[in-house]
N, C-alpha and C positions, 0 to 999 in steps of 0.2 A: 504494500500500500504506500503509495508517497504521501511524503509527509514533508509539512513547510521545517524547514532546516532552523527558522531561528523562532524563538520566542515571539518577536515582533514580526515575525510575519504572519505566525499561527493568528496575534493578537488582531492585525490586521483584519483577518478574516471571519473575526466574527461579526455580528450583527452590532448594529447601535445598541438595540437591548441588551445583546448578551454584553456587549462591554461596561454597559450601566450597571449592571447586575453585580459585576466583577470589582468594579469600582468602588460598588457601595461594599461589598463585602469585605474588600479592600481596606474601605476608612473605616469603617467597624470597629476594627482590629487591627490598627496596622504594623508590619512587623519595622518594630525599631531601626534597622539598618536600613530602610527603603524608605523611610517616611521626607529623610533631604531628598533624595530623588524625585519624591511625589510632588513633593511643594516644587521644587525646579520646574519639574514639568509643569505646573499650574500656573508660574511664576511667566513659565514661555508662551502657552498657550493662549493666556489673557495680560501679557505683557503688565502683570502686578507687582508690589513690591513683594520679596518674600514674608514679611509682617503680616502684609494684606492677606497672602495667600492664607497664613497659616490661620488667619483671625478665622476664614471663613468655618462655614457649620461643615460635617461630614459630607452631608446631602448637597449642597454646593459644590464642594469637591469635587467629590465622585461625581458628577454631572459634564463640570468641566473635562478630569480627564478621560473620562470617557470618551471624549472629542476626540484627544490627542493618539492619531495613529503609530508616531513613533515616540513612546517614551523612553525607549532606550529597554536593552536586553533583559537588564537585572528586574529593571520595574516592572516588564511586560510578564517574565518568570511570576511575579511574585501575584501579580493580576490573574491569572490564569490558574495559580494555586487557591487563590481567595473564592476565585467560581467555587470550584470544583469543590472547594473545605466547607463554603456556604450552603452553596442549595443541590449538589450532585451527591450526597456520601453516598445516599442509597445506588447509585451506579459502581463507587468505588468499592463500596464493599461485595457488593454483588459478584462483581471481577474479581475482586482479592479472594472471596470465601469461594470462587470456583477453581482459584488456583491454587490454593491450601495454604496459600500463604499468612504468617500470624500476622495482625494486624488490631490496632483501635480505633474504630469507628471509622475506617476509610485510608488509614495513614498507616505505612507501614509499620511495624515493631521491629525493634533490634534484632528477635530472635529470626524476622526473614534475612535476615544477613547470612544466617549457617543456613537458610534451604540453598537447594540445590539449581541451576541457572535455568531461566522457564523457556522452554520446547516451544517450538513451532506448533505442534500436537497440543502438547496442553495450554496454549495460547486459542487455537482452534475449538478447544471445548472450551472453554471459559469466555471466548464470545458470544459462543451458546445461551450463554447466563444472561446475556445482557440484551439479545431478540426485543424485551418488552420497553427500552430504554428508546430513545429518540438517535437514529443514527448519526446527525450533524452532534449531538452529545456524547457519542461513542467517540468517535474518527476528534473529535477535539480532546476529549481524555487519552484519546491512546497516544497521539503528538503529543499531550503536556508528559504522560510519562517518559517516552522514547529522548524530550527534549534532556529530563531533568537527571537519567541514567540511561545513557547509550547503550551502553555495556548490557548493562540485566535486560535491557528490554531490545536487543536485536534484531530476535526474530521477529518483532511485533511488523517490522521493516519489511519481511518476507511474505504475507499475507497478502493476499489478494483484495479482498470486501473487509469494510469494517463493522462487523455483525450482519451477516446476510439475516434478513428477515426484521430489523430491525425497525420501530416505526420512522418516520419522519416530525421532527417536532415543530409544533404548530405554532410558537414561537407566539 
Protein backbone atom coordinates (compact mmCIF):
# COMPACT_ATOMS: atom_id res chain seq x y z
CA UNK A 1 0.00 0.00 0.00
CA UNK A 2 1.68 3.53 -0.58
CA UNK A 3 1.97 5.41 1.92
CA UNK A 4 2.70 9.43 2.12
CA UNK A 5 6.41 9.25 3.32
CA UNK A 6 6.27 12.20 5.70
CA UNK A 7 4.04 13.31 8.41
CA UNK A 8 3.10 16.55 6.64
CA UNK A 9 2.19 15.04 3.90
CA UNK A 10 -0.07 12.39 5.58
CA UNK A 11 -1.34 15.78 7.54
CA UNK A 12 -1.94 17.29 4.28
CA UNK A 13 -4.33 14.94 3.22
CA UNK A 14 -6.68 14.94 5.56
CA UNK A 15 -9.86 16.78 5.49
CA UNK A 16 -10.58 20.22 7.07
CA UNK A 17 -12.43 18.33 9.68
CA UNK A 18 -10.34 15.80 10.30
CA UNK A 19 -7.51 18.39 10.87
CA UNK A 20 -9.93 20.29 13.39
CA UNK A 21 -10.41 17.36 15.16
CA UNK A 22 -6.72 16.65 15.58
CA UNK A 23 -6.03 20.02 16.48
CA UNK A 24 -8.43 20.29 19.03
CA UNK A 25 -7.22 17.13 20.41
CA UNK A 26 -4.03 18.55 20.07
CA UNK A 27 -4.68 21.69 22.44
CA UNK A 28 -6.50 19.59 24.90
CA UNK A 29 -3.44 18.04 25.94
CA UNK A 30 -0.64 19.30 24.50
CA UNK A 31 2.58 17.55 24.72
CA UNK A 32 5.18 19.94 26.22
CA UNK A 33 7.94 19.65 23.64
CA UNK A 34 5.50 20.61 20.69
CA UNK A 35 3.54 23.38 22.36
CA UNK A 36 6.68 26.23 20.97
CA UNK A 37 6.09 24.75 17.76
CA UNK A 38 2.21 25.13 17.91
CA UNK A 39 2.27 28.69 18.91
CA UNK A 40 5.06 29.31 15.97
CA UNK A 41 2.83 27.82 13.80
CA UNK A 42 -0.15 30.09 14.86
CA UNK A 43 2.22 32.80 15.20
CA UNK A 44 2.82 32.35 11.17
CA UNK A 45 -0.26 31.54 10.12
CA UNK A 46 -2.06 34.69 11.48
CA UNK A 47 1.07 36.80 11.51
CA UNK A 48 0.41 37.37 15.72
CA UNK A 49 2.62 38.07 18.26
CA UNK A 50 3.62 34.95 20.06
CA UNK A 51 1.97 36.60 23.55
CA UNK A 52 -1.15 36.95 21.23
CA UNK A 53 -0.89 33.51 20.10
CA UNK A 54 -0.57 31.97 23.39
CA UNK A 55 -3.38 34.21 25.12
CA UNK A 56 -5.74 32.72 22.65
CA UNK A 57 -8.57 29.91 24.08
CA UNK A 58 -7.75 26.12 22.82
CA UNK A 59 -10.63 26.26 20.53
CA UNK A 60 -9.13 29.26 18.64
CA UNK A 61 -6.03 27.53 18.28
CA UNK A 62 -6.96 24.57 17.11
CA UNK A 63 -9.07 26.29 14.52
CA UNK A 64 -6.31 28.22 13.22
CA UNK A 65 -3.86 25.59 12.98
CA UNK A 66 -5.98 23.57 11.53
CA UNK A 67 -5.47 25.82 8.46
CA UNK A 68 -1.93 25.49 8.46
CA UNK A 69 -0.91 22.80 5.93
CA UNK A 70 2.67 22.61 6.74
CA UNK A 71 3.48 22.92 10.29
CA UNK A 72 6.58 21.30 10.14
CA UNK A 73 7.35 17.38 10.79
CA UNK A 74 7.55 17.15 14.42
CA UNK A 75 4.18 19.12 14.97
CA UNK A 76 2.37 17.32 12.04
CA UNK A 77 3.61 13.77 14.13
CA UNK A 78 2.24 14.95 17.16
CA UNK A 79 -1.27 16.10 15.40
CA UNK A 80 -1.97 12.85 13.81
CA UNK A 81 -1.01 11.10 17.39
CA UNK A 82 -3.63 13.46 19.17
CA UNK A 83 -6.48 12.20 16.39
CA UNK A 84 -6.00 8.90 16.71
CA UNK A 85 -5.38 9.06 21.10
CA UNK A 86 -8.68 11.28 20.95
CA UNK A 87 -11.47 9.85 19.18
CA UNK A 88 -9.94 6.54 17.09
CA UNK A 89 -8.63 4.19 20.33
CA UNK A 90 -11.57 1.82 19.45
CA UNK A 91 -9.75 1.35 15.83
CA UNK A 92 -6.34 1.12 17.76
CA UNK A 93 -7.10 -1.27 19.97
CA UNK A 94 -9.13 -3.31 17.73
CA UNK A 95 -5.75 -3.67 15.56
CA UNK A 96 -3.41 -4.02 18.59
CA UNK A 97 -5.87 -6.95 20.25
CA UNK A 98 -5.98 -8.78 16.64
CA UNK A 99 -2.24 -8.78 16.70
CA UNK A 100 -1.65 -9.92 20.29
CA UNK A 101 0.02 -7.29 20.82
CA UNK A 102 0.14 -5.91 24.84
CA UNK A 103 -1.16 -2.61 25.00
CA UNK A 104 -3.31 0.27 27.11
CA UNK A 105 -6.08 1.57 25.67
CA UNK A 106 -4.76 1.86 22.07
CA UNK A 107 -0.91 2.75 22.92
CA UNK A 108 1.48 0.21 22.86
CA UNK A 109 3.17 -1.32 26.31
CA UNK A 110 6.68 -1.86 26.93
CA UNK A 111 6.03 -5.56 27.05
CA UNK A 112 5.21 -5.33 22.80
CA UNK A 113 8.95 -4.47 22.61
CA UNK A 114 9.94 -8.42 23.48
CA UNK A 115 6.95 -9.78 20.91
CA UNK A 116 8.15 -10.95 18.04
CA UNK A 117 8.35 -8.43 14.53
CA UNK A 118 4.49 -8.45 12.82
CA UNK A 119 4.20 -10.62 9.52
CA UNK A 120 2.75 -9.70 6.47
CA UNK A 121 0.15 -12.61 7.44
CA UNK A 122 -0.76 -11.59 10.63
CA UNK A 123 -0.93 -7.92 9.44
CA UNK A 124 -3.55 -9.58 6.92
CA UNK A 125 -5.77 -10.98 9.70
CA UNK A 126 -5.77 -8.05 11.90
CA UNK A 127 -7.01 -5.89 9.18
CA UNK A 128 -9.72 -8.28 9.34
CA UNK A 129 -10.40 -6.70 12.61
CA UNK A 130 -10.82 -3.51 11.50
CA UNK A 131 -13.69 -4.37 8.16
CA UNK A 132 -16.27 -2.26 10.42
CA UNK A 133 -13.82 0.92 10.84
CA UNK A 134 -14.08 3.73 8.05
CA UNK A 135 -11.24 2.89 5.54
CA UNK A 136 -9.83 6.61 4.97
CA UNK A 137 -9.46 5.85 9.16
CA UNK A 138 -7.63 2.76 8.55
CA UNK A 139 -5.01 3.77 5.58
CA UNK A 140 -4.52 7.11 7.87
CA UNK A 141 -3.79 4.90 11.12
CA UNK A 142 -1.75 2.55 9.25
CA UNK A 143 0.68 5.69 7.60
CA UNK A 144 0.80 7.32 11.21
CA UNK A 145 2.17 3.89 12.45
CA UNK A 146 4.41 2.87 9.54
CA UNK A 147 5.50 6.96 9.87
CA UNK A 148 6.25 6.75 13.76
CA UNK A 149 8.39 2.81 13.54
CA UNK A 150 9.42 1.81 10.04
CA UNK A 151 11.11 -0.92 11.25
CA UNK A 152 8.11 -2.88 13.27
CA UNK A 153 5.75 -1.98 10.91
CA UNK A 154 7.29 -2.83 7.32
CA UNK A 155 5.24 -5.16 6.20
CA UNK A 156 2.21 -2.81 6.61
CA UNK A 157 4.26 -1.26 3.31
CA UNK A 158 3.74 -4.71 1.46
CA UNK A 159 -0.04 -4.91 1.43
CA UNK A 160 -2.19 -4.21 -1.03
CA UNK A 161 -5.81 -2.62 0.37
CA UNK A 162 -6.12 -1.06 3.52
CA UNK A 163 -8.91 -3.34 5.08
CA UNK A 164 -10.68 -4.67 2.08
CA UNK A 165 -14.21 -4.41 3.06
CA UNK A 166 -13.99 -1.72 5.17
CA UNK A 167 -16.65 1.15 5.37
CA UNK A 168 -16.18 4.54 3.84
CA UNK A 169 -16.44 7.28 6.52
CA UNK A 170 -19.04 9.62 6.12
CA UNK A 171 -17.19 12.29 7.54
Amino acid sequence: MPFQTTATRLWKGLTPHERLRAASAFFADPPEELVFAAVGALVNARHLRPQAARALGPDAQARILATVLDPGEPLAQGLLVGLHLAERRPLLGAFLDALELPHDDGILTEQADATPPVTEAGLRAALGALSSFPADQVRTYLNTLWLQDRERWQALSALDAPAAGATQSTR
